[in-house]
C-alpha positions in Angstrom: 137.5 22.4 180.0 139.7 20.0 182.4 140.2 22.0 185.8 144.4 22.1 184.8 143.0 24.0 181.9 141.0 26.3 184.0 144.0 27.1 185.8 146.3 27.7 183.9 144.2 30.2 181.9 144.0 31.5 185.2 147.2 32.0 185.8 148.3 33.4 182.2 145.7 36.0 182.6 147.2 37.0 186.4 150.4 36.6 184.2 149.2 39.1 181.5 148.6 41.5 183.9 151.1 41.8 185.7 153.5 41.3 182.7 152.7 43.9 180.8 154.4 46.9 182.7 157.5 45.0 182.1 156.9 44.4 178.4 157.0 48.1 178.0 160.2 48.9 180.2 162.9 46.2 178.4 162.7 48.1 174.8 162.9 51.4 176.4 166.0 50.4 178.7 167.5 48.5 176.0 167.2 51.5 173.6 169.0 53.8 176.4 171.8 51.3 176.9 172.5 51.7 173.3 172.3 55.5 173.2 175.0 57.9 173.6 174.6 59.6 177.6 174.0 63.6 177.2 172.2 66.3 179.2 169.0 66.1 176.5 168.9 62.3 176.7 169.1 62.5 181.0 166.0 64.8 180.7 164.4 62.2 177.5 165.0 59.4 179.7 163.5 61.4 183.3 160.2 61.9 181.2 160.4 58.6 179.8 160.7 57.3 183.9 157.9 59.4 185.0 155.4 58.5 182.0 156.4 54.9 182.9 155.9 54.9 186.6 152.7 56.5 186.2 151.8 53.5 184.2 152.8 51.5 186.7 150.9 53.1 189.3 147.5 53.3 187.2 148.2 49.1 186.2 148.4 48.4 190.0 145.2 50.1 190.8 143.9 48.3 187.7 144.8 45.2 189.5 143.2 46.3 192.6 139.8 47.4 191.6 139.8 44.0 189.7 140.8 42.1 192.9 138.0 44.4 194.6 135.4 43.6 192.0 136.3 39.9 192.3 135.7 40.0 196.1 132.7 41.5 195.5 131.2 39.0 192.9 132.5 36.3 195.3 130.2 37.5 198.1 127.5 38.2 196.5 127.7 42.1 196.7 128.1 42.8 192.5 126.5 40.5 190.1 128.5 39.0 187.2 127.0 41.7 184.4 127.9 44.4 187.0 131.8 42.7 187.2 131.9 42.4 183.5 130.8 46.3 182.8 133.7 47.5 185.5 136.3 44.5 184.0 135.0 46.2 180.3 135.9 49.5 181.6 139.4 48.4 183.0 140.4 46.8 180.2 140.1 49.7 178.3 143.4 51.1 179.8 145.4 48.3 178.6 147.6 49.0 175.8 146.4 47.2 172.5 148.8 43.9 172.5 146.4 43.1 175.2 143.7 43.3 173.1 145.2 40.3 170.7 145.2 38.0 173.2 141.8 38.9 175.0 139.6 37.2 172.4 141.6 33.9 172.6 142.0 33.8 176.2 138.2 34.4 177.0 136.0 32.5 174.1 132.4 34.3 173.4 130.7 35.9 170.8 130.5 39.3 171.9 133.5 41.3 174.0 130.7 41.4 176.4 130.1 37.5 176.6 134.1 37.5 177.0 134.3 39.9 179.8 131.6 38.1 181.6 133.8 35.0 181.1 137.2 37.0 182.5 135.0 37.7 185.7 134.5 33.8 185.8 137.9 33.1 185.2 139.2 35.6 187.5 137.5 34.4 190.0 138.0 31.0 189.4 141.6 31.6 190.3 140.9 33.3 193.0 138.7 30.7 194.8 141.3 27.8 193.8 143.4 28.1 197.6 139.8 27.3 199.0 138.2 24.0 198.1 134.8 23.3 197.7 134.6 27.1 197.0 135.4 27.5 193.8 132.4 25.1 192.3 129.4 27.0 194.3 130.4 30.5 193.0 131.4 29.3 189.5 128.6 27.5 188.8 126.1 30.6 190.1 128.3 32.6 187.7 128.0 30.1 184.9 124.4 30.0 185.4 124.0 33.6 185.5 125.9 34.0 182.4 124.1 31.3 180.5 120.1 32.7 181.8 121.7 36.5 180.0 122.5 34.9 177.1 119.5 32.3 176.7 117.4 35.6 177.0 119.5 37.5 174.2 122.5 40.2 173.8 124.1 41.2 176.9 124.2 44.6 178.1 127.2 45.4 180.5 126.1 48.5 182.8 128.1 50.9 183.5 130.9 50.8 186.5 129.9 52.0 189.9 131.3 55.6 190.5 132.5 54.6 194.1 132.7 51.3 195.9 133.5 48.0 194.6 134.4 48.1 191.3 134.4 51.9 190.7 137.4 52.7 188.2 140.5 55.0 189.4 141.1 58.0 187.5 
């Protein structure tokens, strides 16, 4: 895979991410546009704003503990199994259309393999503002990843209960 390739699957997972939240709010604001205004809908739609913003809120510290956990592989202080077991965990609070694209974006022939390669990835994107970086840490990832699955299935632990990588209630 060509490093413009690399990137840009990169970029559409950041994309994902951060898209998603948004996906959820245009058919819910579209559908109050169309409906007629009324005490019943003001309190529908207030419940409709706080389940919503408490997405929001748990998506962002999604996004957090995955920028934590990708810090953390990138220094050396969580090991790429480790990542994949707390990216596992986090992606199991995304709604299910992420779940479609997940097995194309990350190729592998288990979820775990893929989640392994979404640490890679993630961090690959991360390390492309510094150069020279990016090839050290991907490669000891890509090695890591390939000694797990030359010695069989991969087993994810799971995430830390605090720390790096620990997953938000």
């Amino acid at each position: 895979m060509s490093r413009f390739d690399r990137r840009t699957l990169g970029r559409v997972a950041l994309a994902l991410a951060f898209a998603l939240p948004l996906v959820w709010l245009i058919p819910w604001g579209t559908a109050q546009v169309l409906k007629l205004a009324g005490y019943s809908q003001l309190a529908e739609e207030q419940e409709q704003l706080r389940k919503l913003e408490e997405e929001r809120v748990r998506t962002l510290r999604r996004v957090q503990v995955r920028r934590d956990v990708v810090a953390a592989v990138i220094t050396g202080r969580m090991t790429l199994l480790q990542a994949a077991g707390a990216f596992r965990e986090l992606n199991r609070g995304s709604p299910s259309s992420y779940w479609g694209a997940f097995g194309h974006l990350y190729p592998g022939a288990s979820d775990e393999e893929r989640h392994c390669r979404q640490v890679i990835a993630y961090v690959r994107t991360e390390l492309e503002e510094y150069p020279g970086g990016e090839n050290e840490v991907v490669r000891r990832l890509e090695a890591e990843l390939r000694g797990h699955l030359e010695r069989g299935k991969l087993h994810l632990p799971e995430p830390p209960r605090t720390g790096p990588g620990s997953i938000p209630d």
